[in-house]
C-alpha positions as CSV (number, residue, x, y, z in Angstrom):
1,X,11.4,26.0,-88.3
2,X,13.2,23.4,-86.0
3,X,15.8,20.9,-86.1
4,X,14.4,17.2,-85.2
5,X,16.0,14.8,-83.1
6,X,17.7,13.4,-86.1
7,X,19.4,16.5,-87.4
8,X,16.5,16.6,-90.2
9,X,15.2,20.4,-90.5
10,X,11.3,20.7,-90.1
11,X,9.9,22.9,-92.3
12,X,6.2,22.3,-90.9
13,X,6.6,25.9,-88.6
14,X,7.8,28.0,-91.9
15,X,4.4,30.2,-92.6
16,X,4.3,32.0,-96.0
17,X,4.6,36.1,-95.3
18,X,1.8,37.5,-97.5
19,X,3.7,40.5,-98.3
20,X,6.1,38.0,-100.0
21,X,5.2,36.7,-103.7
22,X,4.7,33.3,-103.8
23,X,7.1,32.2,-106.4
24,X,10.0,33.8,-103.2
25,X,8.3,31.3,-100.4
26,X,10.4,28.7,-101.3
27,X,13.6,30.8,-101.7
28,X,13.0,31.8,-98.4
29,X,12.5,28.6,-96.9
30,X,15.8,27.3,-98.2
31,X,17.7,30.3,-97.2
32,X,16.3,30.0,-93.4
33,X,17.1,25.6,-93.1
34,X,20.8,26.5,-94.5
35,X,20.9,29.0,-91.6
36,X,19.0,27.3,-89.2
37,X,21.8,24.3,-90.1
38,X,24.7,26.0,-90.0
39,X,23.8,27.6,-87.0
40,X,23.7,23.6,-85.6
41,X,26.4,22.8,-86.9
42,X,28.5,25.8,-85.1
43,X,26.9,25.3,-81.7
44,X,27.9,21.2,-82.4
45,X,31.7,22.1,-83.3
46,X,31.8,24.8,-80.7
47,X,30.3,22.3,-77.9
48,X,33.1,20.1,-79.1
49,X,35.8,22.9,-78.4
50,X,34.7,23.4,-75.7
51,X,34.3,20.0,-73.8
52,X,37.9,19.7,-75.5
53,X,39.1,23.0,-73.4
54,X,37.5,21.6,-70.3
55,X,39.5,18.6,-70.2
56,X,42.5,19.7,-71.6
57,X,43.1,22.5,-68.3
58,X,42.2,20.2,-65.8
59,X,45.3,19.4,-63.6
60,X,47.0,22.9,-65.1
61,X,47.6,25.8,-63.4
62,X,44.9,27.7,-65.6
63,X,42.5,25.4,-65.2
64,X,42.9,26.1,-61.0
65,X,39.6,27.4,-60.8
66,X,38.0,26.0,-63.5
67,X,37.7,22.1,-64.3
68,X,40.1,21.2,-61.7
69,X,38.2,22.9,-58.9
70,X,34.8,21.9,-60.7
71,X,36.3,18.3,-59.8
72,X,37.9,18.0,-56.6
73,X,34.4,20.0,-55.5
74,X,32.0,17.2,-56.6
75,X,34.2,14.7,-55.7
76,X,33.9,16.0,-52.1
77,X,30.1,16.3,-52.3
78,X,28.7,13.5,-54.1
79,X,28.0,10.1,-52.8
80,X,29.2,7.2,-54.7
81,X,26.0,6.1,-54.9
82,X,25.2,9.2,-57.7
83,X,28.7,8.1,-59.3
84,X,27.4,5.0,-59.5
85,X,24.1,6.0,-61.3
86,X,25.6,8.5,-63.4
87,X,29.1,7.3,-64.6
88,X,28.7,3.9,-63.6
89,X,31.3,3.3,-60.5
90,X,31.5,4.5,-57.2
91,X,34.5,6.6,-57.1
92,X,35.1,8.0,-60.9
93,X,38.3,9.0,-61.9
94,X,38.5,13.2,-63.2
95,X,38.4,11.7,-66.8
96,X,35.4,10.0,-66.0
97,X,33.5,12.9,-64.6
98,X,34.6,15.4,-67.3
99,X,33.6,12.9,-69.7
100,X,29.9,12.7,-68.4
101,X,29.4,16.5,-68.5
102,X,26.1,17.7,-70.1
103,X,25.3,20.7,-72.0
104,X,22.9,23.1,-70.0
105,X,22.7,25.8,-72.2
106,X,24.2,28.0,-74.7
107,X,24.0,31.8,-75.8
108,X,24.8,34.9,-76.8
109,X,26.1,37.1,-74.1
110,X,25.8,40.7,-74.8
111,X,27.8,42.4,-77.4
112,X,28.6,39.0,-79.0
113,X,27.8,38.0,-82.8
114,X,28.0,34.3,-82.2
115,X,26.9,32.0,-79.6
116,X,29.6,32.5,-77.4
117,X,28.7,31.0,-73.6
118,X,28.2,26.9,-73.2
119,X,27.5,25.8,-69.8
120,X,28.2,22.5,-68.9
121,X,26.8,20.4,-65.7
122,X,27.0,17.2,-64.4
123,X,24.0,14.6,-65.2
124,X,20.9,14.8,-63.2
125,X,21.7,18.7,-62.2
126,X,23.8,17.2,-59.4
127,X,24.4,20.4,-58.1
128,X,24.0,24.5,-58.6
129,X,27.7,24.6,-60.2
130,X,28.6,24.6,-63.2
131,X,31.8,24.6,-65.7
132,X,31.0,28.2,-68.3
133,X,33.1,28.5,-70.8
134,X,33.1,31.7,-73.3
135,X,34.1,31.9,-76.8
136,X,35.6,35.1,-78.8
137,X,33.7,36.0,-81.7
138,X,36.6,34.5,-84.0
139,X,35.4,31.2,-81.9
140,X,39.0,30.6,-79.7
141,X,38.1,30.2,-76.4
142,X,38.6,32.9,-74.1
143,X,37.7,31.2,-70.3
144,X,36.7,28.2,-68.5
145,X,35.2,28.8,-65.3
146,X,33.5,27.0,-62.6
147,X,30.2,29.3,-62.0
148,X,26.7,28.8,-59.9
């Protein structure tokens, strides 16, 4: 089972377990797309937290070497010419790089319950780093780091 581009769930993987009665397929099957949703919709909300934790310690102290370093790093590196292809001006403002960050992945590191790690990079891979950031189990965030 998968979730389509369009947030629909597609029930075209689900395979019947024979050891299953019938009449319990469908049971089953409804039981595993609310999962499989929910599950979506906690990796969407907790995406969402945690763009919303990047941006809010950039600048602050805690944020040091995190967003703020994760910044002034690729601002150093990059040509304007890739600021101009990927946020559309040569010399972006923090807001404006932050704000074109990209979900590289998401797990769950070991010992968690939830999916608890997002990473975050900038379009095109534009370079090794990237901005982690790692959730408690009760889903407050716990870090933002800048990682490779």
């Amino acid at each position: 089972m998968a979730l389509n581009g369009v947030g629909r769930i597609d029930f075209g993987e689900v395979k019947r377990v024979q050891a299953v009665a019938p009449e319990k397929c469908w049971t089953r099957r409804l039981q595993s797309a609310h999962s499989a949703a929910m599950n979506a919709n906690v990796l969407n909300e907790r995406t969402a937290i945690a763009l919303a934790a990047i941006k809010s310690l950039f600048g602050k102290p805690e944020g040091e070497y995190g967003p703020t370093l994760f910044v002034s790093h690729h601002f150093r590196i990059l040509s304007g010419e890739y600021w101009l292809k990927a946020v559309g001006v040569k010399q972006p403002n923090a807001d404006q790089v932050l704000d074109s960050l990209i979900l590289r992945g998401s797990w769950i590191s070991e010992g968690g319950k939830t999916t608890n790690t997002f990473d975050f990079c900038l379009p095109e891979n534009a370079s090794n780093y990237v901005l982690s950031v790692r959730f408690q189990d009760n889903g407050q965030v716990n870090d933002v780091s800048m990682e490779s």
